[in-house]
C-alpha positions in Angstrom: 0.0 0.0 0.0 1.4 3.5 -1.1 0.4 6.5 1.2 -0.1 9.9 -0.3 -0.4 12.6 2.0 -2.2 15.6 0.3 -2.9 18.3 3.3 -4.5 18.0 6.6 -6.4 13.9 4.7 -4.5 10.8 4.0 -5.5 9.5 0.5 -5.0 5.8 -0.3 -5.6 3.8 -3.0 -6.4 0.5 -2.1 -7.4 -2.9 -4.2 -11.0 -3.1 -4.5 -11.8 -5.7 -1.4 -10.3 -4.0 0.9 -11.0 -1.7 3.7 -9.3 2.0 4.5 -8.7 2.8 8.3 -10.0 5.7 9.5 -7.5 8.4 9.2 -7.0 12.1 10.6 -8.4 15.4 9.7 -8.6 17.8 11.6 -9.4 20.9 9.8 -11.4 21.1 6.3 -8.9 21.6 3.0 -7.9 24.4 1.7 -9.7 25.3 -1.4 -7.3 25.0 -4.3 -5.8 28.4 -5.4 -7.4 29.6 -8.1 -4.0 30.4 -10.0 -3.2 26.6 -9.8 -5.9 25.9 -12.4 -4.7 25.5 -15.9 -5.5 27.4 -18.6 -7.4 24.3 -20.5 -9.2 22.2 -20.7 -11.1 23.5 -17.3 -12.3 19.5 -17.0 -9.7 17.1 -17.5 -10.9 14.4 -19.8 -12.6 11.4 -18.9 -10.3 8.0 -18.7 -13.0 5.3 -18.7 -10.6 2.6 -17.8 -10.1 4.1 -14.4 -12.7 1.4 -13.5 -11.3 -1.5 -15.3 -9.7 -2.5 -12.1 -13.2 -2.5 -10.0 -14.8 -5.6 -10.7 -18.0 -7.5 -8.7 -16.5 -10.6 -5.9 -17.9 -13.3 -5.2 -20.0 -12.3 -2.5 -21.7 -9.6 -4.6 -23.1 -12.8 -7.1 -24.8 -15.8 -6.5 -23.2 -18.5 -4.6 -24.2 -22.1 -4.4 -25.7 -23.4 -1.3 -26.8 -19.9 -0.4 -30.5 -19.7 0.5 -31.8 -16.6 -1.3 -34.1 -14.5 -0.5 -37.3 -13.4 -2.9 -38.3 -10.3 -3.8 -41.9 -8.6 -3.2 -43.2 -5.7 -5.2 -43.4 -3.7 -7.4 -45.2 -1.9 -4.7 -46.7 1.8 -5.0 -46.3 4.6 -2.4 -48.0 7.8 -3.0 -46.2 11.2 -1.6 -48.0 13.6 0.1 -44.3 15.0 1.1 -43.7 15.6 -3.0 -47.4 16.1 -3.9 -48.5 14.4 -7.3 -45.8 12.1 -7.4 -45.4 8.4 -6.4 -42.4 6.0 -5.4 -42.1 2.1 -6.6 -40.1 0.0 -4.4 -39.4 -3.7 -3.9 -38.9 -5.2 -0.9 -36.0 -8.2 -1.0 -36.5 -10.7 2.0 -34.0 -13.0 3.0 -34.8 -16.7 3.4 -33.9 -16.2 7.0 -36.7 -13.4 7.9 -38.9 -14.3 9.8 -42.2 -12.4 11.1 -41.7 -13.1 14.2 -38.3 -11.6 15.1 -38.2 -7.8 14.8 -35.7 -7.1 11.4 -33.1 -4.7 10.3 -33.6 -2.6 7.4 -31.1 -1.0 4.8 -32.6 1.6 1.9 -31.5 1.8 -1.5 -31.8 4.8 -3.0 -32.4 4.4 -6.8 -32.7 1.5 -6.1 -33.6 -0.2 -9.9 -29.9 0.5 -10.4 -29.0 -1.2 -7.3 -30.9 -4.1 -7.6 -30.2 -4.5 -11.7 -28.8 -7.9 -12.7 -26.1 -7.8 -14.2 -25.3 -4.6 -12.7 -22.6 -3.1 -10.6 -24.0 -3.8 -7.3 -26.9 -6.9 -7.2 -27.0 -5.6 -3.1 -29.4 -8.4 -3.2 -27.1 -11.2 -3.1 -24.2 -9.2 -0.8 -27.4 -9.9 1.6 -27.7 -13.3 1.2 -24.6 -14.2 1.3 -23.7 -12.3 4.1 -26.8 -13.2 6.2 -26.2 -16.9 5.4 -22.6 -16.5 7.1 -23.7 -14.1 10.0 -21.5 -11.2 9.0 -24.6 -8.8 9.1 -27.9 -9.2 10.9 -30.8 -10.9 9.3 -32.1 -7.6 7.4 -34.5 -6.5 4.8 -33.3 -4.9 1.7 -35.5 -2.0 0.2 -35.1 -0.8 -3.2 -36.8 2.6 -3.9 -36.9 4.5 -6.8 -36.7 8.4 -7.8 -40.5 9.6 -7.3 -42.6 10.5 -10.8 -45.4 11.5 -11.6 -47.7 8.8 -13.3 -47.2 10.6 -16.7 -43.1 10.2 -16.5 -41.0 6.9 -17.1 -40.0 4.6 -14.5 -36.4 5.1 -14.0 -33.8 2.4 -15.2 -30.4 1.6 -14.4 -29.4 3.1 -18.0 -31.5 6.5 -17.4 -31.5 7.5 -13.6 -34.2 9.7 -14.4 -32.4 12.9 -13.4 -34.0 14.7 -16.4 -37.4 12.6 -16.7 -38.6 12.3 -12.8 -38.4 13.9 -9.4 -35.0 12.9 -8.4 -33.3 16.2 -8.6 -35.9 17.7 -6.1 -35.8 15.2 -4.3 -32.1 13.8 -3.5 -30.5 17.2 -4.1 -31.1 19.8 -2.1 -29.8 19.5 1.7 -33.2 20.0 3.5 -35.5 17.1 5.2 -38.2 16.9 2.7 -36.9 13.5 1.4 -36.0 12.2 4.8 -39.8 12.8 5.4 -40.3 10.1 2.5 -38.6 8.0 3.7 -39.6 8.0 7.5 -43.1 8.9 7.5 -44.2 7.7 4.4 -41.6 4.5 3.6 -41.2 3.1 7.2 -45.2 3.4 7.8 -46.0 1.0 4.5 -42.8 -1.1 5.3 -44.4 -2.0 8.8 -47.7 -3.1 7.9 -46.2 -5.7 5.9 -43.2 -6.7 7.9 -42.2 -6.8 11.5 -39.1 -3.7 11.5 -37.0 -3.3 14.7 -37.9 0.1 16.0 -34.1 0.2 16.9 -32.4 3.5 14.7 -29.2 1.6 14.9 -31.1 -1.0 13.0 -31.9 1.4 10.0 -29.4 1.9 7.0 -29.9 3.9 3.5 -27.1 4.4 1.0 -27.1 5.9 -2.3 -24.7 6.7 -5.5 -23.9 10.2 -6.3 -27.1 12.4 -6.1 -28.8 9.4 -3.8 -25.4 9.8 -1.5 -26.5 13.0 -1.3 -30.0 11.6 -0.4 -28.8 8.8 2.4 -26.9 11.0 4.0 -29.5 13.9 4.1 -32.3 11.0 5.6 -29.4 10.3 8.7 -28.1 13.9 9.0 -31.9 15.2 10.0 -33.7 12.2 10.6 -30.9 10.4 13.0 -33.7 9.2 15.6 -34.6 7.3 12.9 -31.9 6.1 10.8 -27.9 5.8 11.7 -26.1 3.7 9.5 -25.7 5.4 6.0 -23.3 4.2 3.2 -22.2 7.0 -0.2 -20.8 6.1 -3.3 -19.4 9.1 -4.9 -21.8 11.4 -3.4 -22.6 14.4 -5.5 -22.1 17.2 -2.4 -20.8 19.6 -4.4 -23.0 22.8 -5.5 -25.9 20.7 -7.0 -28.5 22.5 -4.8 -26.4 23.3 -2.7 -24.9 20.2 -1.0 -21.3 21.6 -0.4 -22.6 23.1 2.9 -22.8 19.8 5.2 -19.1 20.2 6.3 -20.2 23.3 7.4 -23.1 22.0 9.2 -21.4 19.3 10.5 -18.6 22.0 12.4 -21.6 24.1 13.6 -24.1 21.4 15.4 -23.6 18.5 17.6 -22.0 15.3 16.5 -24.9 13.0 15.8 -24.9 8.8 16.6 -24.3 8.5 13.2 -22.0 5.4 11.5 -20.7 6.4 7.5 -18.6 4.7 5.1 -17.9 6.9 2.2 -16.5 6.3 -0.9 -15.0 8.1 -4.6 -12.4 8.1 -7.1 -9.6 10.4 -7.7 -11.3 10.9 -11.4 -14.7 11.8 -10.3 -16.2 14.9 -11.7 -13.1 17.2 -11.4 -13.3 21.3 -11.6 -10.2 22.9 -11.2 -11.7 26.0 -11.6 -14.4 25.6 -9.1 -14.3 23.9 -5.8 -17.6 23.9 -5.0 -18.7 21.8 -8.6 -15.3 19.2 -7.5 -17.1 15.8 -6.7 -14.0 14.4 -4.6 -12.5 17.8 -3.3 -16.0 18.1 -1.8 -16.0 14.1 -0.7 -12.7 14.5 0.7 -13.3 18.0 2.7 -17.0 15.9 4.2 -14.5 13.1 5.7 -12.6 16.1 7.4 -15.6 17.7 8.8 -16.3 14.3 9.8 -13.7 13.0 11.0 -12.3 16.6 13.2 -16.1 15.8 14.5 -15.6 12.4 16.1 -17.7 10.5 13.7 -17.7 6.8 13.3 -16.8 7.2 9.7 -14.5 5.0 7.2 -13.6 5.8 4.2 -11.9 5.2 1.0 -10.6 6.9 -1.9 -9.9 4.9 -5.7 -8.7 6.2 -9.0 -12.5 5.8 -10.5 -14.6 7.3 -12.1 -17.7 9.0 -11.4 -20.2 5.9 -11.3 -20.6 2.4 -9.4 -17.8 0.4 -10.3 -15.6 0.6 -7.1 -18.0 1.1 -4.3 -20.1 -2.0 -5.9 -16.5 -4.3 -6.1 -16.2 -3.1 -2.2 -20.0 -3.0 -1.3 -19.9 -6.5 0.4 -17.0 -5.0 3.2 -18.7 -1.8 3.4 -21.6 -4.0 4.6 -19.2 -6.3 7.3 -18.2 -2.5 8.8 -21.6 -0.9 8.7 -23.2 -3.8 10.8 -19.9 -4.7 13.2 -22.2 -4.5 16.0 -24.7 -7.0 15.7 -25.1 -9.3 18.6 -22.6 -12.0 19.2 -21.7 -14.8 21.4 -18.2 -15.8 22.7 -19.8 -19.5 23.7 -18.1 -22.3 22.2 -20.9 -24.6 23.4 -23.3 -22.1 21.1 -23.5 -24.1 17.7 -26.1 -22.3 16.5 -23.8 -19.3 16.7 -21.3 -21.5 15.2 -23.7 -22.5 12.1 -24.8 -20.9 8.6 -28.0 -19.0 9.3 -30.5 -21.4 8.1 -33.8 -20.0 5.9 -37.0 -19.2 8.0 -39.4 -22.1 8.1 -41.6 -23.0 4.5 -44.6 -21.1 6.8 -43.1 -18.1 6.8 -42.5 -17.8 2.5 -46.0 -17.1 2.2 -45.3 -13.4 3.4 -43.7 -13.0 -0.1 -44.6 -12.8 -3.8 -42.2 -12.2 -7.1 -41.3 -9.3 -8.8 -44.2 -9.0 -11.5 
């Protein structure tokens, strides 16, 4: 491993399965001087094979022997928070849930791209593995899309639906309005299907770029209800204004929050302007963060803007997030010692496949 020490932050590049310790910050980085910018091009060009080297592991694809889990929905969630709009979302339940012990949650912001097969993340079968082998609690995984109106196109994991749906308004600006979505509308439907833990700890959302933005958000003004967030290449630059957390973050109260962040050295760069610099702005949230006292990790690649690393690493990010489950030292204890077996045949009913 080759350290690179760049101001007050430690960058380091790590391979894809691995995990970055936490490392110091204690004040935010200095904005780059405006005569260091070169003349042209403003925006470096784009090297796609930046992400060549990020590539899915085996425990973000199917694995035999595995139990997996089944997926319930599409399901419809009108917003009164975003009037004349609606949400779709699928519910994935693990072969292991069962109705009668309260459940974990996690949130997946756009979630059609993060449930996509092939795709650069199939969260789905990072939960089944790692349910089956008791690295994260038993949990249900909730995919939620952008809100539309009726008249707009579902969002797909080509077409985000930045241009054709809500999700600007939504996951961009740095205000509560989507953490109402997701508490008081979201959590309400969730529970009259399912049996939730009504434990914050137990709640996690993550999101890519704008639905970083949008995970975090949820946690930042919503942490009574949700603690545990996960960002891939979150978009906090001047999008709405989401270069202000760091800010926020100095000014308030450190909140029980746990993060793992993530974004690549090639990210949307502006040399000319700090506040439009995808991992300038990533990199000065860890410091605010971290000079804070969070419980944050972090890590930074040489990717692009896009999936490709944080879905190759997804499966650790996971194992960090959810360190805390319960656990027994017994050596007598062999169900603690086993592979989480599925829920009995009973309990399947609960379920139906996606349409």
């Amino acid at each position: 491993m080759k350290n690179l020490r760049v101001g007050p932050v430690i960058w380091l590049l790590l391979p894809a399965t691995a995990l970055v310790a936490q490392q110091p910050a204690t004040s935010l980085p200095a904005a780059p001087p405006a005569t260091a910018a070169p003349a042209a091009p403003a925006r470096p060009p784009v090297n796609p094979a930046m992400d060549a080297f990020y590539q899915l592991g085996p425990d973000s694809l199917p694995r035999d022997g595995v139990p997996k889990g089944k997926f319930s929905g599409p399901h419809t969630l009108p917003s009164t928070v975003f009037p004349g709009t609606q949400h779709t979302y699928y519910v994935y339940v693990p072969a292991q849930y069962d109705p009668a012990q309260p459940a974990a949650v996690m949130i997946f912001n756009d979630g059609q791209a993060m449930m996509a097969e092939p795709g650069d993340v199939q969260a789905q079968n990072v939960l089944d593995n790692l349910i089956y082998r008791r690295e994260i609690p038993v949990m249900l995984g909730v995919f939620i899309n952008p809100g539309r109106r009726p008249d707009q196109p579902e969002p797909t994991p080509r077409d985000w639906g930045d241009r054709t749906t809500n999700r600007a308004d939504e996951y961009n600006p740095p205000t509560d309005k989507y953490a109402h979505v997701i508490v008081d509308e979201l959590m309400p439907a969730l529970k009259k299907d399912y049996n939730l833990s009504p434990d914050p700890n137990l709640h996690g959302i993550m999101g890519s770029s704008s639905g970083g933005c949008a995970a975090f958000g949820v946690a930042w003004f919503r942490s009574d209800d949700f603690r545990k967030v996960i960002t891939f290449v979150g978009s906090f630059t001047d999008i709405r204004g989401e270069f202000i957390y760091p800010e926020l973050i100095a000014a308030s109260e450190r909140k029980p929050l746990r993060i793992f962040m993530q974004d690549g050295r090639n990210d949307n760069r502006f040399p000319t302007n700090p506040n439009r610099d995808w991992f300038y702005q990533n990199v000065r949230l860890v410091a605010a963060l971290t000079a804070k006292g969070y419980d944050l990790n972090y890590t930074w690649g040489i990717g692009n803007h896009g999936q490709k690393q944080g879905g190759a690493i997804f499966p650790e990010m996971m194992r960090w997030l959810w360190r805390d489950q319960p656990v027994t030292t017994d050596p007598a204890d062999v169900i603690e010692r086993s592979f989480r077996a599925p829920a009995t045949a009973a309990t399947e009913s609960v379920v139906t496949p996606v349409k």
